[in-house]
C-alpha positions in Angstrom: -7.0 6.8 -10.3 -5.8 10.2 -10.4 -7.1 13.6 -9.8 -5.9 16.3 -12.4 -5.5 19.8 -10.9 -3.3 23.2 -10.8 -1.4 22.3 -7.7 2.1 21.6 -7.9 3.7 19.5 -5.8 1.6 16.7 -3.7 2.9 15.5 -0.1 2.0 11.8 0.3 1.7 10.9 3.6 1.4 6.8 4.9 1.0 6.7 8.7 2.1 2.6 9.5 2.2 0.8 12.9 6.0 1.3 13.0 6.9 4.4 11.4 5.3 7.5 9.5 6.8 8.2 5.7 6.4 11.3 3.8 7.2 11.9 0.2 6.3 15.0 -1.8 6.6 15.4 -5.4 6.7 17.9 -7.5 4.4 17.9 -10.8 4.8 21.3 -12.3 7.5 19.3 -14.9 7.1 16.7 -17.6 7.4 13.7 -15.4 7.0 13.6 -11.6 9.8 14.4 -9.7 10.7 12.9 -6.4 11.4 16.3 -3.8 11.6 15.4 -0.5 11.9 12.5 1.3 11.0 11.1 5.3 10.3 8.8 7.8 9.7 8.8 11.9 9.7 5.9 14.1 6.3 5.9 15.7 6.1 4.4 19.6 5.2 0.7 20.3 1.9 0.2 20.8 0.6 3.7 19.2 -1.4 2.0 16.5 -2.1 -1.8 17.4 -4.0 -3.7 14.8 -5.0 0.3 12.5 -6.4 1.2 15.5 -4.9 4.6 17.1 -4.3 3.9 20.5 -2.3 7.5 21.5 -3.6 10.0 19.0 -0.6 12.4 21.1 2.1 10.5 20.1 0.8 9.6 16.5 0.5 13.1 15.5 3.6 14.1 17.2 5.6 11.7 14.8 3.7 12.9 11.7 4.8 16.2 12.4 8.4 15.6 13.0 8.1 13.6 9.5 6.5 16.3 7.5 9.1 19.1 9.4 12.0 16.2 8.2 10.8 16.9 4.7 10.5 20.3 5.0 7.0 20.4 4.4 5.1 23.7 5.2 1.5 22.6 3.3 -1.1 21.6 5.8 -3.0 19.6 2.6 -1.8 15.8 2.5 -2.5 13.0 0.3 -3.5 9.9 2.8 -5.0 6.2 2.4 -6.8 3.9 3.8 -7.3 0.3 3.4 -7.7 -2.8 5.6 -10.8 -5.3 5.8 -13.0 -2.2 6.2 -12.4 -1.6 2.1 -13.9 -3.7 -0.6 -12.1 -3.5 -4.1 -14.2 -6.0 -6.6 -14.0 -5.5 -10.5 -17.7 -6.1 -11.4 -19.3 -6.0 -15.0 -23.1 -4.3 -15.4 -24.7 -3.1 -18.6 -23.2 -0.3 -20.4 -24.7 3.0 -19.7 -22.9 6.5 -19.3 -21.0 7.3 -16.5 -23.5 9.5 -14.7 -26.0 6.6 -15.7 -23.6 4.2 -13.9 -23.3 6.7 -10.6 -27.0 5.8 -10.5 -26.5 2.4 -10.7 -23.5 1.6 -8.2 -25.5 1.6 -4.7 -27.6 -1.1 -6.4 -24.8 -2.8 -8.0 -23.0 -2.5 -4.8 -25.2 -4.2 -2.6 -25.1 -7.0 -4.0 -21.2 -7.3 -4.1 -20.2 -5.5 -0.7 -21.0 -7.0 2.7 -21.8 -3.5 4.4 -24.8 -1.8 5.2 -25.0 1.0 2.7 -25.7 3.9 5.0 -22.6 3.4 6.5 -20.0 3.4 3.2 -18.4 5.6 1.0 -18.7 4.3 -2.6 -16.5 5.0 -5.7 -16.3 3.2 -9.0 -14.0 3.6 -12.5 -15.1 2.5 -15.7 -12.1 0.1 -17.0 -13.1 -0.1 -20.8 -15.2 3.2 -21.3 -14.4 3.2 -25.0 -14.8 -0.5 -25.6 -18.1 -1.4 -27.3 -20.4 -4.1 -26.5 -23.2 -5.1 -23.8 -21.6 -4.8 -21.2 -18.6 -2.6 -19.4 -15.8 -3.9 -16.5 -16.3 -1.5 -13.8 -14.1 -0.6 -10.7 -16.5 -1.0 -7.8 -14.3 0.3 -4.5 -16.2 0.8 -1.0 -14.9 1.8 2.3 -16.3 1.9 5.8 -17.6 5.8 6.3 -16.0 5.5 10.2 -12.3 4.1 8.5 -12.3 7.8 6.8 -13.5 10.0 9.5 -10.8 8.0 12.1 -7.8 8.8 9.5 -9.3 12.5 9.1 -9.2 12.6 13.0 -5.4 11.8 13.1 -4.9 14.1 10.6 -6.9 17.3 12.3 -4.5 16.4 15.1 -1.3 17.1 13.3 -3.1 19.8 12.1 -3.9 18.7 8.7 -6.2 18.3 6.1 -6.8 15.7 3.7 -6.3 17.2 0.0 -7.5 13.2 -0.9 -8.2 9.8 0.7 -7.0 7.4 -1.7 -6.9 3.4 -1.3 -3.6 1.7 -0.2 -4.1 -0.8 -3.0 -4.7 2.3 -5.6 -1.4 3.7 -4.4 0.6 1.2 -4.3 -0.4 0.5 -8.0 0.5 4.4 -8.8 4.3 3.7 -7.6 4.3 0.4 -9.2 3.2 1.5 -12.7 5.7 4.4 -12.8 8.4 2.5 -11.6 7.7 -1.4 -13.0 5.3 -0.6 -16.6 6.5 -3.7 -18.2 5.7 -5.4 -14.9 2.0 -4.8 -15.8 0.4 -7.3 -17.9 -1.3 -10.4 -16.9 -1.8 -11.2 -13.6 0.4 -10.2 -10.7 0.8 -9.9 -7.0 2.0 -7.0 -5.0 2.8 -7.9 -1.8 3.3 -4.9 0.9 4.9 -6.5 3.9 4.3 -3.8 6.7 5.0 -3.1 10.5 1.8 -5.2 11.6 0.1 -6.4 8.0 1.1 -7.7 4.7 -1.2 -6.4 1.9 -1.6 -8.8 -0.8 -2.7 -6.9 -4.0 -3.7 -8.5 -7.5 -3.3 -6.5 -10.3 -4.6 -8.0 -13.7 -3.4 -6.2 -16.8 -2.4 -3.3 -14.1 -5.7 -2.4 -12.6 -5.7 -3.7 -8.5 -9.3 -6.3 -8.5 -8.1 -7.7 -5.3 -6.7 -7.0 -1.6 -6.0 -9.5 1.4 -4.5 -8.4 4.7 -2.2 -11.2 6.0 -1.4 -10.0 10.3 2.3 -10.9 9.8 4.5 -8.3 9.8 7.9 -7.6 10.4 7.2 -7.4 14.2 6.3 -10.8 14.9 9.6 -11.9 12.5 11.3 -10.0 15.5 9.2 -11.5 18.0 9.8 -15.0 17.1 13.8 -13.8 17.3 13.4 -12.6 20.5 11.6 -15.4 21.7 12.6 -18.0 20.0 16.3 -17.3 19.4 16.6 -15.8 22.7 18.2 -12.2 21.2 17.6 -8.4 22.5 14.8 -6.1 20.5 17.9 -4.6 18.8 19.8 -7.4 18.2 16.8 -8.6 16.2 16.2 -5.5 14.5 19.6 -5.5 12.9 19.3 -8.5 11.9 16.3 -8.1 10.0 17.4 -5.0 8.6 20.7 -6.3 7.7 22.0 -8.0 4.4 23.0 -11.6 5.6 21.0 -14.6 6.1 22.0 -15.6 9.5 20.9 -19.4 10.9 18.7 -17.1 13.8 16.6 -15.7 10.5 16.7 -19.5 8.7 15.1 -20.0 11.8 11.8 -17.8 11.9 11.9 -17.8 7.9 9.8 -21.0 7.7 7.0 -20.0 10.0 5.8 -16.6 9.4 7.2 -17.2 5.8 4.7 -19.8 5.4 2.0 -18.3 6.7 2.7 -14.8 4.1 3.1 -18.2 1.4 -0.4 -19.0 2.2 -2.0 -15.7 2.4 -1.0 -14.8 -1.6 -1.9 -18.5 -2.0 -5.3 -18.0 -0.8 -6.1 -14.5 -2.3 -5.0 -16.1 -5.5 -7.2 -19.4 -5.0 -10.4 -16.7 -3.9 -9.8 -14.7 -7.2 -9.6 -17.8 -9.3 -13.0 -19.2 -7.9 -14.8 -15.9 -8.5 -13.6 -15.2 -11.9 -12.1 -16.5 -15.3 -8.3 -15.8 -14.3 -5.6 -16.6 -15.6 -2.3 -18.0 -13.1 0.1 -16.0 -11.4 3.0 -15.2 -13.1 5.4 -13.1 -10.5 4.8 -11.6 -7.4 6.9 -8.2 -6.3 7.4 -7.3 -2.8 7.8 -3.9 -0.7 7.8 -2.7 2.7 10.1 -2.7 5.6 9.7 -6.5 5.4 10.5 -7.1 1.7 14.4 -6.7 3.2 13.8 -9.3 5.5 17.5 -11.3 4.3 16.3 -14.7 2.6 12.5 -13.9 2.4 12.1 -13.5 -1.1 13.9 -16.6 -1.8 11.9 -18.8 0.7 8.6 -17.2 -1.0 9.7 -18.4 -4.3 10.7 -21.7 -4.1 7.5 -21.9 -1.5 4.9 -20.6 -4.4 7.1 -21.7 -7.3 7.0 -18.3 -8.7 9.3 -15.3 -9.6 9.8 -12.9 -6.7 11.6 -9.2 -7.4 12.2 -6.8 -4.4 9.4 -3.7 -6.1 11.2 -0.5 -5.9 9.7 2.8 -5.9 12.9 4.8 -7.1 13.4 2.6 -10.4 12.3 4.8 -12.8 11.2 8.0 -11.1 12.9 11.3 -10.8 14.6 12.2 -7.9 15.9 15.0 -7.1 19.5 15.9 -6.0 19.3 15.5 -2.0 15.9 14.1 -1.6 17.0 11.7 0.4 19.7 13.2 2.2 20.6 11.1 5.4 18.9 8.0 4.2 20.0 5.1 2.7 18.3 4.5 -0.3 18.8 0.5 -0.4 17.4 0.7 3.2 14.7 3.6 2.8 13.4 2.6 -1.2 11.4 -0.5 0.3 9.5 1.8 2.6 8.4 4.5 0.2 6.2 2.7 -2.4 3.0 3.9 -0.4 3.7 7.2 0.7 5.2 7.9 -3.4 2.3 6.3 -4.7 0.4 8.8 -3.0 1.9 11.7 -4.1 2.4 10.6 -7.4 -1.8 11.9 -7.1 -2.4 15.4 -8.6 -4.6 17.2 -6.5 -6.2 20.1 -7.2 
């Protein structure tokens, strides 16, 4: 899940609904070490639903992100991810890896619900040194026209893409760095975004399933706007805020639910397709991971341990790397964009 190369620091750049993050971190020492640090708010309505809608804007905030982090490198580390990506963990006959190039398009046509001409397809070998009939392979696939429309946004900040990882992938990078005892069994990494939660199950740390749930911190502030009758910023602050008012009891058990039932169907999916084991914690990041009271309704909801994920626990940062942020406020928001650039690239 990594690409090994000479390059020394790697700029990881997530482009949400709400606002564009940037990290960039430097590899040239024994363990990664967090450089550089930022985020832009991004207009309303620029990306609806993944889509761009003002490519103008978009890459106008992407630039004032990577100039925030002082970032002079045109090469970025990007991901994509969405219903347009298929992650399965399959298992075929073991054969050598070039062997197994060979074989994917087959294998894959029978697992993804694309039409072939139009994917990009990549696989990893899980257990290449294991012995036995058969091997646990990796099988990813994305939608060609999902790349070349992040590449687009890119060439219009004037960038290129050094890689085009997977949000799940990336997320997993930040997580194993930060949370490695958090790693075996089966767990859920839950990335509660601008427009989209990502569910992610990882199963002894490798990512064999994604879900995208559309709840996302904007309709929490919605619902408070509508329902609770408050301005855009009163709602804001109060989802961005530490106390668990009665306006947020309020919208909690709604679009709390409906995140409770997203995990509770990727979980029932996964358990019909394969001999799983049960859920035994879920961890949570993004803006709306800091939603006051979420993570306690989602635990008593599933009956399972819920932690806050944070992509700071255990990496190196270096002195002023986040100078002007908060790092209780800016941490949930940087698992993507450091998972990222926790990528070498050559």
């Amino acid at each position: 899940m990594a690409l090994f190369g000479r390059k020394k620091t790697t700029v990881g750049l997530d482009i949400g609904s709400g606002l564009v993050k940037v990290a960039v971190i430097d590899h040239s020492k024994k363990e990664p070490e967090l450089v550089k640090a930022a985020v832009a708010p991004l207009l309303a309505d620029a990306i609806v639903e993944g889509e761009v809608m003002d490519p103008g804007i978009v890459a106008e905030a992407v630039q004032s992100a990577l100039a925030a982090a002082g970032v002079k490198s045109k090469q970025v580390v990007t991901a994509v991810g969405g219903r347009d990506v298929i992650i399965k963990k399959i298992q075929i006959e073991r054969v050598k890896e070039q062997q197994a190039r060979e074989l994917m398009r087959w294998e894959a046509e029978q697992h993804v619900p694309f039409d072939m001409e139009s994917v990009e397809l990549d696989f990893q070998i899980l257990d290449p040194d294991a012995e036995g009939l058969e091997m646990s392979v990796l099988l990813v696939a994305a939608k060609r026209e999902l790349i070349e429309s992040k590449v687009r946004v890119l060439a219009d900040a004037g960038l290129q893409p050094a890689a085009v990882d997977v949000d799940a992938f990336a997320l997993h990078n930040a997580f194993e760095i930060n949370h490695p005892d958090a790693l075996g069994g089966l767990v859920t990494l839950v990335n509660i975004g601008h427009e989209v939660t990502n569910v992610n199950i990882l199963d002894e740390g490798v990512p064999i399933l994604t879900r995208d749930i559309t709840v996302g911190t904007r309709r929490f502030r919605e619902d408070l706007q509508r329902e609770r009758g408050l301005s855009p910023e009163d709602a804001q602050a109060l989802l961005q805020g530490y106390d668990r008012s009665p306006h947020i009891e309020a919208v909690l058990a709604g679009r709390g639910e409906e995140i409770a039932v997203g995990i509770e169907r990727a979980v029932a999916f996964l358990a019909s397709n394969s001999r799983t084991g049960q859920i035994r914690a879920v961890y949570t990041c993004g803006g709306g991971s800091r939603i006051p009271g979420l993570s306690e309704f989602l635990a008593n909801r599933l009956h399972l341990r819920v932690e806050q994920a944070n992509p700071l626990a255990n990496l190196k940062v270096r002195d002023g790397a986040l100078e002007s942020l908060v790092t209780d406020e800016i941490a949930p928001l940087l698992m993507l964009p450091i998972g990222l650039a926790l990528r070498k690239v050559a």
